[in-house]
N, C-alpha and C positions, 0 to 999 in steps of 0.2 A: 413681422417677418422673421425675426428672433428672439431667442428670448433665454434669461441668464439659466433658468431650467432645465431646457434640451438642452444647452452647452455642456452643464456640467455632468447630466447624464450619459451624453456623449462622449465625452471624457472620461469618462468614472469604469464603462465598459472595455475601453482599450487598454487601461492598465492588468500587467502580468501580477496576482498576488503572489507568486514567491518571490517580485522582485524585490515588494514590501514587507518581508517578512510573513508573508502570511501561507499557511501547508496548503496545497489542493489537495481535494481527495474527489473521489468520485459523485458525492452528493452534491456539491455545488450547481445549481439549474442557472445561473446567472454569469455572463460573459462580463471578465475583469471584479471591479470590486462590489461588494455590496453595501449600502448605502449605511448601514451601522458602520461597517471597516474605514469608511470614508472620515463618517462622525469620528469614531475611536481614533485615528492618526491624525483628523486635522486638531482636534480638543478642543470642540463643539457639540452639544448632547447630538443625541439622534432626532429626537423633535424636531431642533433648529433645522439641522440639516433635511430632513424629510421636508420639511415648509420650505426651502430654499430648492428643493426640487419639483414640487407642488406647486412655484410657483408663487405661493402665499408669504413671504419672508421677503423685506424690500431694505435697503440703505447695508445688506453689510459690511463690517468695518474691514480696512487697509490690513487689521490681524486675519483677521479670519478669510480675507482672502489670499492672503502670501502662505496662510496654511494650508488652503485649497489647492493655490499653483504648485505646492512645495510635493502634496499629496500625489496630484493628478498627473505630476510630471510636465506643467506646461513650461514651452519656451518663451523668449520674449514676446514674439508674436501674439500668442495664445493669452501673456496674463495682461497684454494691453487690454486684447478684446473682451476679456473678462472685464476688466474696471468698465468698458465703456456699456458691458452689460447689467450692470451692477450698478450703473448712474444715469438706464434709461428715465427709470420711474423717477426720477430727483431732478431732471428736466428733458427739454424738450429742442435737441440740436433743431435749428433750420436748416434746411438743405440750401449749397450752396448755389447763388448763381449762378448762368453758363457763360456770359459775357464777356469778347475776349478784347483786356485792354488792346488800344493800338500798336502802342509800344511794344507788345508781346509778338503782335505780330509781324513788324518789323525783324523781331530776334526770329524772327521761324524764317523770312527771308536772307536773312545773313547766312543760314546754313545752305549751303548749294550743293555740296558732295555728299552728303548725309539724310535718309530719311529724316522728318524732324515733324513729331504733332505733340497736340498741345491734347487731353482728357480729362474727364471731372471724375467723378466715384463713380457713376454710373457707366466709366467706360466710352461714353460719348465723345466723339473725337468733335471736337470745338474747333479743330483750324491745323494744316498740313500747311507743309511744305509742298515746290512741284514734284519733286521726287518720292515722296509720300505716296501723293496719288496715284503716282507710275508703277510703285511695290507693290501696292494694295489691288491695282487693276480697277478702282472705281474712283466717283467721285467722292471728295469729303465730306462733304455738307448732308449730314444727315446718317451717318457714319456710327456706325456703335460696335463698337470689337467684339461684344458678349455676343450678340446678335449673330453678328459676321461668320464668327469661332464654332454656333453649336448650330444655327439653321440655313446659313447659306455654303459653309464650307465642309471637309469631313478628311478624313483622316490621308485620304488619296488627293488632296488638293493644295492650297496655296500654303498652309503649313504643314513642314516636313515632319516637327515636334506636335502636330495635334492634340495627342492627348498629354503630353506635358501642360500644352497651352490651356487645356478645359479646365487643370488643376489648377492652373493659376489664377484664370477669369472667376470662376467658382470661390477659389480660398480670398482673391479681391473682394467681391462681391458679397460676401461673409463681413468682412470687415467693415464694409461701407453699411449695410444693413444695421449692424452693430451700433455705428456711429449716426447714422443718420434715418432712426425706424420708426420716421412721421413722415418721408418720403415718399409719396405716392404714386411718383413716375417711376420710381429704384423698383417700387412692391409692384407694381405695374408690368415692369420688366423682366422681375424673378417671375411674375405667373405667366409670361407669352414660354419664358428659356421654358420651364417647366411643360409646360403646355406640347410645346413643340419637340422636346428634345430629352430622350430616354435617359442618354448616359450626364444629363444634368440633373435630371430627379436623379438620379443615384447618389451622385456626386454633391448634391445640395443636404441629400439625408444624412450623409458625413458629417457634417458641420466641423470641418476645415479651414481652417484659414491660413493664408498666405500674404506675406510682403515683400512681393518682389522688387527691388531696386536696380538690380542689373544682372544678367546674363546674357547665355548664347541664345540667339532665335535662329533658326532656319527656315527661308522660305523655297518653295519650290515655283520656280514663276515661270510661266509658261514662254515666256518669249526668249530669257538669259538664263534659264536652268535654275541652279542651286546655289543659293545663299546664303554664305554663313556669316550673321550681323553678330557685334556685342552691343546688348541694346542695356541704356544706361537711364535712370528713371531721376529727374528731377524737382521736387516739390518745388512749387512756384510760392515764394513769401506774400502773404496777403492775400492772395488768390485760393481761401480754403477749398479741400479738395481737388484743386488741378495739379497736375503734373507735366514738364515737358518731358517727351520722349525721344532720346538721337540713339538711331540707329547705324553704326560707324563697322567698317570691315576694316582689316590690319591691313597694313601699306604694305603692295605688294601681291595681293591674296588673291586670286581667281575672283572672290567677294567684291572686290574693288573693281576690277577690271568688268564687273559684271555691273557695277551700280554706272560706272561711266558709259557701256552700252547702253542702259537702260536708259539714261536721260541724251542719248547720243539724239537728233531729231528724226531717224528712222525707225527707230525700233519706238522713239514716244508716239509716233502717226498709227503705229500699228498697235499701241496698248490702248489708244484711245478708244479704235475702234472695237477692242476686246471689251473696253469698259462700257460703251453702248448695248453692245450684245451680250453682257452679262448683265447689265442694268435691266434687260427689257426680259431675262430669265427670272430676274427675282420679282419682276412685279405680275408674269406667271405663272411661279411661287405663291405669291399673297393670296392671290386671287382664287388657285387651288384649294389652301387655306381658308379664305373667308367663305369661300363655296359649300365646303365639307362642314361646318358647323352651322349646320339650320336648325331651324328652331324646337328645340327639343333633345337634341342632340347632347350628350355629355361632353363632346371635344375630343374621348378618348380615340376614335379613329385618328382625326385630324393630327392628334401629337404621337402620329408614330410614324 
């Protein structure tokens, strides 16, 4: 699904060489740096460094990677996912379980004015709050945000921030590949988004990543309008790769006044029945889907 090779070539393109010292001139054929200038500033031959783009060079050390971040201009972000590309071949992460203790789900009940779900790497939303499922307009049980973000929703729909959010699901989704690339539901999942969804191949060929912990999200929800949540990202201890998610509006805010509509019991009667009639759209969807790729077929109609 990744692999430490495309990362750094990936990277290697997007640096400016006069930021590094280095003159353009006109003959240069290659976008950012070239793989000797790489070699030459990090002080590592150009062989090593060729094999280490080839693919063929495995274990290298904590120097010669903090030369590469220091090179390529990564952020925090960026030189985690490097070490965890850098220490696939040295083992073999398991993917984590999806099972959510009880106890966990008691704290998702204690939240009553605040969206509140519980996700694993893959985005899988493991268990909501009721007010969750009222945001979201579906049910949760079976629920996958990547999913949700690039083939059932789009930029005129439940999110206002769209294509912020593809950048995010994407630069996630990076990372988790990173850390978990013997995952065969994760690889599973990058080939349906793929599959399905143009501006996720785009955004996949980036090789991006992001970690998001908290910000603004805006939804646009069809029954109370416009939402503006700060949504705050929790690692769960012990529970590797989940997170709990609260989604909280400022006291006082339109946003608030609008989550307390939302969970008011008339306007839940009527999201329900949105989420029935959206439920029986998406498995119209699939079936669209599973229709359009018969046998012989490459799938590229179907992913457009």
């Amino acid at each position: 699904m990744d692999d430490l090779a495309g990362f750094l070539r990936t990277r290697r393109s997007r640096v400016d060489p006069a930021a590094v010292g280095i003159p353009s001139d006109s003959r240069r054929r290659v976008e950012g740096l070239r793989r000797e200038e790489v070699a030459h500033l990090s002080g590592v031959s150009v062989d090593y460094y060729v094999r280490l783009e080839q693919g063929r060079a495995t274990q290298p050390s904590e120097q010669v990677l903090d030369a590469l971040a220091r090179v390529l201009g990564l952020d925090e972000t960026e030189r985690g996912h490097l070490d965890e590309l850098a220490r696939q071949r040295r083992r073999r992460a398991k993917a984590p379980g999806g099972r959510v203790r009880p106890e966990l789900l008691r704290v998702l009940d204690l939240v009553v004015d605040a969206p509140a779900l519980i996700m694993n790497h893959r985005l899988d939303v493991l268990a909501g709050n009721r007010l969750a499922g009222l945001l979201l307009g579906r049910p949760i049980p079976g629920l996958n945000t990547a999913r949700h973000i690039f083939l059932e929703e789009s930029e005129h729909g439940l999110y206002a921030d769209w294509e912020t959010c593809t950048l995010d699901v994407v630069g996630h989704l990076r990372l988790a590949a990173g850390k978990y690339p013997q995952d065969p539901r994760l690889a599973s999942l990058i080939g349906e988004l793929a599959m399905g969804s143009e501006r996720f191949r785009r955004l996949w060929a980036r090789a991006d990543v992001r970690a998001r912990t908290h910000g603004r999200k805006v939804y646009r929800h069809p029954l109370v309008g416009l939402l503006e949540l700060h949504q705050e990202n929790f690692a769960l201890p012990g529970e590797s790769g989940m997170e709990l998610l609260v989604l909280s509006a400022s006291p006082g805010s339109s946003a608030q006044d609008g989550l307390r509509l939302l969970s008011g019991p008339a306007t839940a009667d009527r999201t329900a029945h949105l989420t029935t009639v959206n439920a029986q759209d998406r498995e119209s969807l699939h079936t669209r889907r599973t229709n359009a790729l018969l046998p012989g077929d490459t799938g590229t109609t179907a992913a457009q």
